[in-house]
NUKOL-91055 format. One record per residue: residue in one letter; z negated, y, x negated of N, C-alpha, C in turn. Coordinates in steps of 0.05 Angstrom, whole numbers, always signed. Layout:
! NUKOL-91055
SITE   r      n_z      n_y      n_x     ca_z     ca_y     ca_x      c_z      c_y      c_x
SITE   a        Z        Y        X        Z        Y        X        Z        Y        X
...
//
This chain:
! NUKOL-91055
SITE   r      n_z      n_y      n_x     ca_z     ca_y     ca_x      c_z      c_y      c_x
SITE   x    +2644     -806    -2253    +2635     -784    -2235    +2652     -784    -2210
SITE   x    +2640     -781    -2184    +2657     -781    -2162    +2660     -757    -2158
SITE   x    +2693     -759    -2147    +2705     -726    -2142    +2693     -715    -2114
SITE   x    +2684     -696    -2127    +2684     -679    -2103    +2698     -678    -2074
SITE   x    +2722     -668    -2073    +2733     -669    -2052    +2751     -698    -2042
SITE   x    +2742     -717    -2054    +2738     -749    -2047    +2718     -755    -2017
SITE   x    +2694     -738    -2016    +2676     -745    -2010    +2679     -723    -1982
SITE   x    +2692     -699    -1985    +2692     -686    -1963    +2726     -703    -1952
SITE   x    +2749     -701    -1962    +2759     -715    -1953    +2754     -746    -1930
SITE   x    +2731     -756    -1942    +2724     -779    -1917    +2702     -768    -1898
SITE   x    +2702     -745    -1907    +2679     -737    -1880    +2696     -724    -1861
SITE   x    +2726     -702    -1869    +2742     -709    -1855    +2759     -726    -1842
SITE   x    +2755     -745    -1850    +2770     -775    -1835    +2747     -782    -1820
SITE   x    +2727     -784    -1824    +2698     -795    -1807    +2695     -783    -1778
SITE   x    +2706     -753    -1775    +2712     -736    -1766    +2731     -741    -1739
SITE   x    +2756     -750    -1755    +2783     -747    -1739    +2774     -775    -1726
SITE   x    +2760     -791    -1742    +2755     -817    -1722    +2731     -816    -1712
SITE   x    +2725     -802    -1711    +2703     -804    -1682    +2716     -787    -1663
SITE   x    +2731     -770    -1663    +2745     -754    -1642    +2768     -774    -1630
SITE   x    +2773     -798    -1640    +2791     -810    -1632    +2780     -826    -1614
SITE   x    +2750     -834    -1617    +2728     -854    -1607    +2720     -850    -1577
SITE   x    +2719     -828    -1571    +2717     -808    -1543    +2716     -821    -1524
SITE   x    +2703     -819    -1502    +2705     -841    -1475    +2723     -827    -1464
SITE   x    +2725     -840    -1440    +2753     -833    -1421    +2748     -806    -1410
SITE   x    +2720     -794    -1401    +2720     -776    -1391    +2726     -747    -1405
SITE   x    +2733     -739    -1428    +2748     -721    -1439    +2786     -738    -1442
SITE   x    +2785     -750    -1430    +2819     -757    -1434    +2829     -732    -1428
SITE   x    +2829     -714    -1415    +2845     -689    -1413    +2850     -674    -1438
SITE   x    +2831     -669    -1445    +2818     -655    -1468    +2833     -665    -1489
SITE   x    +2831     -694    -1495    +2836     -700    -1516    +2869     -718    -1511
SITE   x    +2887     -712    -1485    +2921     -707    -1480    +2921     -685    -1496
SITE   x    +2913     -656    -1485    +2922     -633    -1495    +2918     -626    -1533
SITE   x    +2889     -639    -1541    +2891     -634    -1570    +2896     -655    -1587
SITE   x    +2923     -675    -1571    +2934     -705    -1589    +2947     -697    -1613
SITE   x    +2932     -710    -1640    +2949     -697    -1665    +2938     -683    -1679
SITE   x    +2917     -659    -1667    +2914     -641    -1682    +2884     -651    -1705
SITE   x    +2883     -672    -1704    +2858     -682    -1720    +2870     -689    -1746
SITE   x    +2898     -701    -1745    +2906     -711    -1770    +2916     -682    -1787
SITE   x    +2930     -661    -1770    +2938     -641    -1779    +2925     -624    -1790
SITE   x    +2896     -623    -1787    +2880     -613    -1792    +2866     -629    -1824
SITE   x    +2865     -647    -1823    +2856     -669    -1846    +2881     -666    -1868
SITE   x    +2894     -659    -1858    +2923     -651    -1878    +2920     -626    -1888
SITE   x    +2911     -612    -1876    +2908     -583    -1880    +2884     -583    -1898
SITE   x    +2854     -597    -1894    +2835     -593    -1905    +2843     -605    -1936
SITE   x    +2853     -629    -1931    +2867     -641    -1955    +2878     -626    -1976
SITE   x    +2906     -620    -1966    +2918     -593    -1981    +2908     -570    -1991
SITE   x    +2887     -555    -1980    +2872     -539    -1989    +2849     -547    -2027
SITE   x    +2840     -575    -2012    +2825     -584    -2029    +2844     -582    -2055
SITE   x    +2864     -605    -2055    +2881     -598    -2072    +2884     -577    -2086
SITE   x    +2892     -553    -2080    +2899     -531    -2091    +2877     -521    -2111
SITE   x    +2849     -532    -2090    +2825     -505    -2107    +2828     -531    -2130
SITE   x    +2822     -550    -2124    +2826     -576    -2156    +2843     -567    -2170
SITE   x    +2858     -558    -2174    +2890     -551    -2188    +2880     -522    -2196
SITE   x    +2873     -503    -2179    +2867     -476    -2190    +2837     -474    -2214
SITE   x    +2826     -497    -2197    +2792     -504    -2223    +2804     -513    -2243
SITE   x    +2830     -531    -2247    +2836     -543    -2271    +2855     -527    -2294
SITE   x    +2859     -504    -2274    +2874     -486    -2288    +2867     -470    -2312
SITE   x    +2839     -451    -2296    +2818     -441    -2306    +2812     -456    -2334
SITE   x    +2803     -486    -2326    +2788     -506    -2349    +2812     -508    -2369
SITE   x    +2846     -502    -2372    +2860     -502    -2387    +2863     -474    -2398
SITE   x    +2858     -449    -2390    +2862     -426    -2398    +2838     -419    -2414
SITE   x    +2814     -429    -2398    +2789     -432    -2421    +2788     -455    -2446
SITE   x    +2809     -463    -2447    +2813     -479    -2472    +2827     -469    -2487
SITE   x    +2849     -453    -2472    +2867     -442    -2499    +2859     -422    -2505
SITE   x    +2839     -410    -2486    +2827     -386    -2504    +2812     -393    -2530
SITE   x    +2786     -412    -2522    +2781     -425    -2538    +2796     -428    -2567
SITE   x    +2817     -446    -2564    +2831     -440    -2591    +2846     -423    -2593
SITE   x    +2841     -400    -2577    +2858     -375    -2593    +2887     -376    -2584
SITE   x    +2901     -390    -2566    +2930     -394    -2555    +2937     -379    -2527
SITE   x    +2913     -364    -2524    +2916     -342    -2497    +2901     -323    -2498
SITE   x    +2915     -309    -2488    +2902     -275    -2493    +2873     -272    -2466
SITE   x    +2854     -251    -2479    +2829     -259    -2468    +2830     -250    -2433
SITE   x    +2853     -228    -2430    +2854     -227    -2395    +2862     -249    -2385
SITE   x    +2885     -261    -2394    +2886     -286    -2377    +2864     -304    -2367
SITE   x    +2850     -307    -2390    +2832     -327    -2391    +2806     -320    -2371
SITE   x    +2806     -290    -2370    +2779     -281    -2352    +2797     -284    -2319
SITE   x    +2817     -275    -2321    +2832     -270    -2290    +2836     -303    -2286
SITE   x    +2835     -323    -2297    +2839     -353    -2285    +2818     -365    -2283
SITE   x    +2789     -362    -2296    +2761     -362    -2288    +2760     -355    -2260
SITE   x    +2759     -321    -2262    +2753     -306    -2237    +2760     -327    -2219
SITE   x    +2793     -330    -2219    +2804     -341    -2190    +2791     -363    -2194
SITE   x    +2775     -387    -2204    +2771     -411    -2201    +2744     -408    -2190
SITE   x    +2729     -384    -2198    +2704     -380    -2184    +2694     -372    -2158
SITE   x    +2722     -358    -2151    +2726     -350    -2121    +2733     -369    -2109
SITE   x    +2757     -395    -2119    +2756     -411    -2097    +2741     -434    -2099
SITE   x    +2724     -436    -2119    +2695     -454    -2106    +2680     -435    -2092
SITE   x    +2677     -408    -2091    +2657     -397    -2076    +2669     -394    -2050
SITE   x    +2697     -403    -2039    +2709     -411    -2012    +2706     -431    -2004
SITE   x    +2703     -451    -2018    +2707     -486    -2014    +2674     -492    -2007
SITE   x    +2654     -469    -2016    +2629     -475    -2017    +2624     -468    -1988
SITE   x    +2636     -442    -1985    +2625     -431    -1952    +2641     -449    -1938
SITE   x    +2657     -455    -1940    +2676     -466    -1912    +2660     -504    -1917
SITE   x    +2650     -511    -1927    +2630     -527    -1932    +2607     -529    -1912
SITE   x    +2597     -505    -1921    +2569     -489    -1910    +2584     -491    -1879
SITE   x    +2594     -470    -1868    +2607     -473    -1839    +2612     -498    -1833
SITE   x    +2627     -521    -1839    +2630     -545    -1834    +2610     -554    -1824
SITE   x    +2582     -554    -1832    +2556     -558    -1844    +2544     -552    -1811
SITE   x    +2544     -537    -1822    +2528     -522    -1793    +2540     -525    -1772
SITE   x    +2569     -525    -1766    +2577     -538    -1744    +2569     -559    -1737
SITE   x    +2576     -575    -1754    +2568     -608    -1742    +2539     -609    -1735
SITE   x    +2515     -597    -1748    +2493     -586    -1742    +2489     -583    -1710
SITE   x    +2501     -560    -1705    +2499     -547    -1680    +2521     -568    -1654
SITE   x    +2527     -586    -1663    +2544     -614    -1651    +2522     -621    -1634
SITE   x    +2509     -636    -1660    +2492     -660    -1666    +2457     -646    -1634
SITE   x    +2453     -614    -1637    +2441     -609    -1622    +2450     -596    -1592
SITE   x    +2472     -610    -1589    +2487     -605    -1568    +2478     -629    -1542
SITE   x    +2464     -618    -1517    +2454     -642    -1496    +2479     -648    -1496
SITE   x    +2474     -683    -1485    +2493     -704    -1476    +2495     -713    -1449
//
């Protein structure tokens, strides 16, 4: 199964290199925002990370509930949070989405 944030990960690299691709006539533009593509890919990165780590959390607290090795608030309060941050990773997705959208219908 391919991971998830595998796949947004190279769409942020796909990203930072086409912004790197730029003709000369934004050279200004792109003096003043040198850097901030990788910083940003680090950031999206890191993020990804965490909600992976917080979904995998959930999937271990729903196991020990499962066998009875955790008490049932935990197990609902580490759901909850795993459901909230796919339902962040989903919108900020969605916005990604539609940006590049509203790029793509941008005159040239």
């Amino acid at each position: 199964m391919v991971d998830p944030t595998q796949n947004f990960t190279s769409a942020v690299n796909a990203y930072a290199k086409a912004v790197k691709q730029t003709d000369k006539s934004t050279e200004g533009i792109n003096a003043r925002d040198s850097g901030t593509g990788e910083e940003f890919s680090d950031l999206v990165k890191g993020a990804l990370k965490q909600a992976a780590e917080i979904g995998r959390e959930g999937e271990q607290k729903t196991l020990a509930g499962v066998a009875d090795k955790a008490d049932l608030s935990s197990v609902v309060t580490a759901v909850a949070e795993a459901e909230l941050t796919l339902q962040t990773v989903v919108a900020v997705r969605d916005k990604v989405i539609d940006s590049y959208k509203q790029i793509l219908r941008m005159p040239m």
